[in-house]
N, C-alpha and C positions, 0 to 999 in steps of 0.2 A: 409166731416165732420164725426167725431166719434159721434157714438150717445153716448157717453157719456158729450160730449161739450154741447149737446144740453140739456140734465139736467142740465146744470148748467146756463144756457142764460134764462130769462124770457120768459119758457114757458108757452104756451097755456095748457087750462084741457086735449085736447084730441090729439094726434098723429096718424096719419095715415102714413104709409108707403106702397109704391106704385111698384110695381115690373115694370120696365119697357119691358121687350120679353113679349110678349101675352099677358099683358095686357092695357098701351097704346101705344103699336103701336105693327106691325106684326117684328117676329125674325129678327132683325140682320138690319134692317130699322131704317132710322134715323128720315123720315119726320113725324110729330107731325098734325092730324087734329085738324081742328077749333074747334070740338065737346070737342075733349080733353082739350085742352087748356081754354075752357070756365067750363067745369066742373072741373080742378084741382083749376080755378080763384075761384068757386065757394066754394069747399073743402076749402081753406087756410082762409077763411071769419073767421070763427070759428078754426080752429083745425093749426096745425104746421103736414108739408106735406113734407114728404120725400120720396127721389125717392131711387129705388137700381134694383142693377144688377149684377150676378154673371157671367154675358158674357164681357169675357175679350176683351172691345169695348171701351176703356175712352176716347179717342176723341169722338166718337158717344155721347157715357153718359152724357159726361160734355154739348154737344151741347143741348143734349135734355135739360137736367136739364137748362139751360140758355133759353132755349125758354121758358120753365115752370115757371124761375123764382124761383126756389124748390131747397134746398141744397139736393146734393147724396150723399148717407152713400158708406162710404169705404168699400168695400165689399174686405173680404178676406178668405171667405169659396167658399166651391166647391160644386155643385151636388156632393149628394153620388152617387157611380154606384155597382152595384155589386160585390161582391170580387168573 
């Protein structure tokens, strides 16, 4: 999903967006704890929860986001690295 589709779908006051490496779940891991999963259920009550990742992983992604239930933003940027 482009987050620009989602301004224009009946959204909620508040958006969160959720990095998926580091912080719910460990680099480059697919499997999703219950902790998680009960905290994102809890986030979506009030707010519109989007997931992203800029680790070129889209079967992973798309799996997590399916277990979350959470649409993923198209990610099409890159870590900057140094020139």
């Amino acid at each position: 999903m482009k987050f620009v589709e989602w301004t224009k779908r009946g959204a909620k006051e508040k958006a969160i967006v959720l990095d998926i490496d580091g912080t719910l779940v460990l680099a480059g891991e697919r499997d999703v704890s219950v902790e998680v999963v009960s905290a994102v259920k809890k986030l979506k009550e009030e707010n519109d929860v989007f997931l992203f990742s800029n680790k070129r992983m889209p079967e992973r992604n798309v799996a997590i986001a399916e277990v979350l239930d959470v649409p993923l933003l198209d990610a099409e940027s890159k870590k900057p690295f140094p020139s």
